[in-house]
C-alpha positions as CSV (number, residue, x, y, z in Angstrom):
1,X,-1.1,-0.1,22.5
2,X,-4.5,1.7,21.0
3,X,-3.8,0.5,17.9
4,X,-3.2,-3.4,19.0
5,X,-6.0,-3.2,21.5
6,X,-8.4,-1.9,18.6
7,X,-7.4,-4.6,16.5
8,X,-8.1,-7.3,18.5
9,X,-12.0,-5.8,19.2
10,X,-11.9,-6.1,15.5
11,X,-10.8,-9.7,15.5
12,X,-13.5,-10.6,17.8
13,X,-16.4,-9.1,16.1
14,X,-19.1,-10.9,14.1
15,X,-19.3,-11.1,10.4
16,X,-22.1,-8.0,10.2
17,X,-19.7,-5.8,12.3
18,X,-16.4,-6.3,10.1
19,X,-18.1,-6.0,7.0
20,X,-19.1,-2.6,8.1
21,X,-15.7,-1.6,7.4
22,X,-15.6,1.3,5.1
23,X,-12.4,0.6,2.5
24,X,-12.4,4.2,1.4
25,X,-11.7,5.5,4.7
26,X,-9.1,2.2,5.2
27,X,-7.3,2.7,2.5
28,X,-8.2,5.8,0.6
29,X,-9.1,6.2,-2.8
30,X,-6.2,3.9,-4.3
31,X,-3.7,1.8,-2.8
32,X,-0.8,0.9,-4.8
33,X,1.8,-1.9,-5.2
34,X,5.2,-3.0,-7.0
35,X,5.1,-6.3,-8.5
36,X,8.3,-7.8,-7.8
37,X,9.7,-11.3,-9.3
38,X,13.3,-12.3,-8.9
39,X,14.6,-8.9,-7.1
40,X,13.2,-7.2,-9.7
41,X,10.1,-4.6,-10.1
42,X,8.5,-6.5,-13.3
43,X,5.1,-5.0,-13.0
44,X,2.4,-2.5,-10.8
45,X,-0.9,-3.1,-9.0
46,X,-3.5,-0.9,-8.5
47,X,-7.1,-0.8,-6.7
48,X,-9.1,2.1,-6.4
49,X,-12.2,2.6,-4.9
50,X,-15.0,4.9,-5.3
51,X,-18.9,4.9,-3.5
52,X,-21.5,6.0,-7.1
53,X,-25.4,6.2,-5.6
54,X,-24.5,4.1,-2.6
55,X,-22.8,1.7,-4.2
56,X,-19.4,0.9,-3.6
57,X,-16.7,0.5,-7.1
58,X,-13.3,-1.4,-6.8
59,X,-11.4,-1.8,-9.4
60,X,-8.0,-3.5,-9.8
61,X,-5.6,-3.4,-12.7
62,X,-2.7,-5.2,-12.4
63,X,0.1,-5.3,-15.5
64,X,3.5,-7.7,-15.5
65,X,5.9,-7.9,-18.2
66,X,9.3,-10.0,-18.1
67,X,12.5,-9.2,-20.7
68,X,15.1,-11.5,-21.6
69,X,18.0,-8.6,-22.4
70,X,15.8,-5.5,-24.1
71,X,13.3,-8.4,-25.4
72,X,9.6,-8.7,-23.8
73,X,9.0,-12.3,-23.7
74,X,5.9,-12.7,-21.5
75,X,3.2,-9.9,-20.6
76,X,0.3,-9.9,-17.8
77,X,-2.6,-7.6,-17.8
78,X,-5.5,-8.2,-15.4
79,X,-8.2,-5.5,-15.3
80,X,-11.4,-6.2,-12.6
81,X,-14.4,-4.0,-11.4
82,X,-16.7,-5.0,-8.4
83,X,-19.4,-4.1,-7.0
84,X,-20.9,-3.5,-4.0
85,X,-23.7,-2.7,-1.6
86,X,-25.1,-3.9,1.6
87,X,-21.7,-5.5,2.0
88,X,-22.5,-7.9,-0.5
89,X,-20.5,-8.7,-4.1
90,X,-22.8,-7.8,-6.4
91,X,-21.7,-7.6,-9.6
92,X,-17.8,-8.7,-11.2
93,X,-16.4,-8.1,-14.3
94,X,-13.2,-9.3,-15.2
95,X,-10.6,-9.5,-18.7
96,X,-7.1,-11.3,-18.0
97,X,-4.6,-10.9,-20.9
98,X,-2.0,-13.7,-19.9
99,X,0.4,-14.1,-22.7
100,X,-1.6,-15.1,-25.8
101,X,-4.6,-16.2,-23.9
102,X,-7.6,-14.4,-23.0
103,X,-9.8,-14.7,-19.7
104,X,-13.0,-13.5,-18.8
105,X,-14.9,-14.0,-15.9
106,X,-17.6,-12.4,-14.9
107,X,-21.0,-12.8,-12.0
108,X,-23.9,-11.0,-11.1
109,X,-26.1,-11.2,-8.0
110,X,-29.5,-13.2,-7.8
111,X,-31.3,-12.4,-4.6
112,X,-29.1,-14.0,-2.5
113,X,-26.6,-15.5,-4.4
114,X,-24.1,-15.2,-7.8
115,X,-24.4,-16.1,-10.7
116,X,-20.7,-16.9,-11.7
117,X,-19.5,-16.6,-15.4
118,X,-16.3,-18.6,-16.7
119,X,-14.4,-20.0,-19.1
120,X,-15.3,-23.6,-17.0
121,X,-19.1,-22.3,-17.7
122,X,-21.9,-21.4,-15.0
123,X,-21.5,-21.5,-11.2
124,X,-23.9,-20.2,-8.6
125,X,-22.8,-19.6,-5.1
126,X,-24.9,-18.1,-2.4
127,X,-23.6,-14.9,-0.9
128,X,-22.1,-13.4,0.6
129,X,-18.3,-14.4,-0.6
130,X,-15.6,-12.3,-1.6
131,X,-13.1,-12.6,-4.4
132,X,-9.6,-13.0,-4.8
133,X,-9.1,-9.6,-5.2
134,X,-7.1,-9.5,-1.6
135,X,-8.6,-5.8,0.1
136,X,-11.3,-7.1,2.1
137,X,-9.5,-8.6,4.9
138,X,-13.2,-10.3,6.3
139,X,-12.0,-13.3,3.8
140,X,-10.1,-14.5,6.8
141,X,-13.0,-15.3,8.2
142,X,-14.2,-17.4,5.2
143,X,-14.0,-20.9,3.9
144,X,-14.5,-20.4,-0.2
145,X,-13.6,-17.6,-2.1
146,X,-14.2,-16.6,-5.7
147,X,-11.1,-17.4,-7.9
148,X,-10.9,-14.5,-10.6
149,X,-8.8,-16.4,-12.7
150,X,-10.4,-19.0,-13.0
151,X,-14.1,-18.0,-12.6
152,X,-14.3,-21.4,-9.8
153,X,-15.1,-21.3,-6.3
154,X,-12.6,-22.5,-4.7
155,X,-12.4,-23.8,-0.9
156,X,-9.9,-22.8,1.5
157,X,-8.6,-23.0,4.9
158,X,-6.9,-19.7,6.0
159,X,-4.3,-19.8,8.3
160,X,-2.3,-17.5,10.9
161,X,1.5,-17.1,10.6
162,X,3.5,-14.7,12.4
163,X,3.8,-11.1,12.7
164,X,6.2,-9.9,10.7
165,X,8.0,-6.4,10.2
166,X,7.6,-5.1,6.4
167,X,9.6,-2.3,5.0
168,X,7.4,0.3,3.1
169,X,9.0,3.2,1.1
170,X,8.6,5.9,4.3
171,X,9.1,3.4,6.9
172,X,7.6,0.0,8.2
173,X,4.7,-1.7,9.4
174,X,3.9,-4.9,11.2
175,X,1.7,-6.9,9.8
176,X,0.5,-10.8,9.7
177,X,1.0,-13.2,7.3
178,X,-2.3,-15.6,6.2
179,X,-1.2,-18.7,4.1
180,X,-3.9,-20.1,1.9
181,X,-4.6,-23.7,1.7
182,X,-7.3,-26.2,0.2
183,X,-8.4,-25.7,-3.6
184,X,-6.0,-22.6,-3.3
185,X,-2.3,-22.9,-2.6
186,X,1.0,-20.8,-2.5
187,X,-0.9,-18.0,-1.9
188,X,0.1,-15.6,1.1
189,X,-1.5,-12.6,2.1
190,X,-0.7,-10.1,4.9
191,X,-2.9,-7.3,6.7
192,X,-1.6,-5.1,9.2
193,X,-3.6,-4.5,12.6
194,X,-5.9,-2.4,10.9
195,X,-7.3,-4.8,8.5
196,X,-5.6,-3.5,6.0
197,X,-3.7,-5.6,2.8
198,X,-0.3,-4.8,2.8
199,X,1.5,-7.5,0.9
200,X,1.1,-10.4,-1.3
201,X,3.3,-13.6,-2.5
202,X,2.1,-16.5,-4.7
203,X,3.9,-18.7,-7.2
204,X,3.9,-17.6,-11.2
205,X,2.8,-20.4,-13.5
206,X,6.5,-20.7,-14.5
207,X,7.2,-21.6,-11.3
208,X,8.9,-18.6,-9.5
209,X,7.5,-16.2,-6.4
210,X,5.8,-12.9,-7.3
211,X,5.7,-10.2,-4.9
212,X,3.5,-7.6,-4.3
213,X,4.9,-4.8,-2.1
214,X,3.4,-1.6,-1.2
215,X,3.8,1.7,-2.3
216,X,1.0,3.5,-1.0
217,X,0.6,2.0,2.6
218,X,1.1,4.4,5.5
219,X,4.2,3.6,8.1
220,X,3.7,3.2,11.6
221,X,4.1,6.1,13.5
């Protein structure tokens, strides 16, 4: 009852409130996830974060590989670093390796907004937004987020679903599902009453459903 009670104070406070939300002591220094595509574990996740002089570091590395038989015939590899201070993106650096092709996106704050670097060319967005790197759950409370794919800003409309119970590796956990729609679509995302990412689904360019389950998130007592 604590727990729900807490979370729906947290639901109900203004933007300079949640952001105040300290991701270390959320989740810890690294939270972890299996990549799952047909049934099968195909790939891993992994964010870390780490405060350096005040500033807060979170990086993601995510690698997918699929085999036909004993043959690789398709690898992923997604590396990105943020950072942040004053609860504000500040600077983003990321390198996708998808298949043959090469991605880099990167952005870098300008008083109060970002400078965004793509393969489409130059953005700039004013701040704050967050990126599609899933762990902050205050994107729920935002209409455009920064696509690190693509390097675009992309508008969205968030949406609530239901409640749903999700197995973890020493238990379960309830948590919500949040469907993105707009310039970004079968994506779904779910946080648990702590504000914390516990899931992910969105469609593969080849057309099926990845999965992202988690490893490293603690069960409900």
């Amino acid at each position: 009852m604590r727990t729900w009670i807490a979370a729906l104070i947290l639901m109900l406070l203004p933007f300079s409130a949640w952001a105040e939300i300290d991701p270390v002591r959320l989740y810890g220094d690294t939270i972890r996830f299996d990549v799952v595509r047909n049934g099968e574990v195909v790939g891993q996740h992994e964010t870390r974060f780490s405060k350096v002089d005040g500033k807060l570091k979170v990086t993601s590395n995510m690698t997918l590989e699929i085999f036909v038989l004993v043959f690789p015939v398709y690898a992923f590899n997604y590396a990105s670093v943020e950072t942040w201070s004053n609860n504000r993106l500040r600077k983003l650096d990321v390198r996708v390796l998808d298949g043959s092709d090469t991605v880099e996106v990167s952005a870098i704050a300008k008083n109060d907004a970002l400078l965004i670097m793509g393969p489409n060319g130059e953005d700039v967005v004013r701040t704050p937004i967050l990126s599609t790197n899933h762990w902050n759950a205050e994107v729920l409370r935002h209409d455009k987020v920064l696509n690190t794919l693509t390097g675009r800003v992309n508008m969205v409309s968030i949406q609530r679903g239901a409640q749903e119970t999700l197995p973890l590796p020493n238990g379960s956990v309830k948590a919500v599902r949040y469907d993105y729609n707009g310039d970004l679509t079968d994506t779904s995302v779910w946080y648990d009453q702590k504000g914390r990412w516990v899931k992910l689904q969105f469609k593969a360019r080849d057309g099926s459903t990845i999965h992202y389950l988690c490893r490293t998130c603690e069960a409900e007592g």
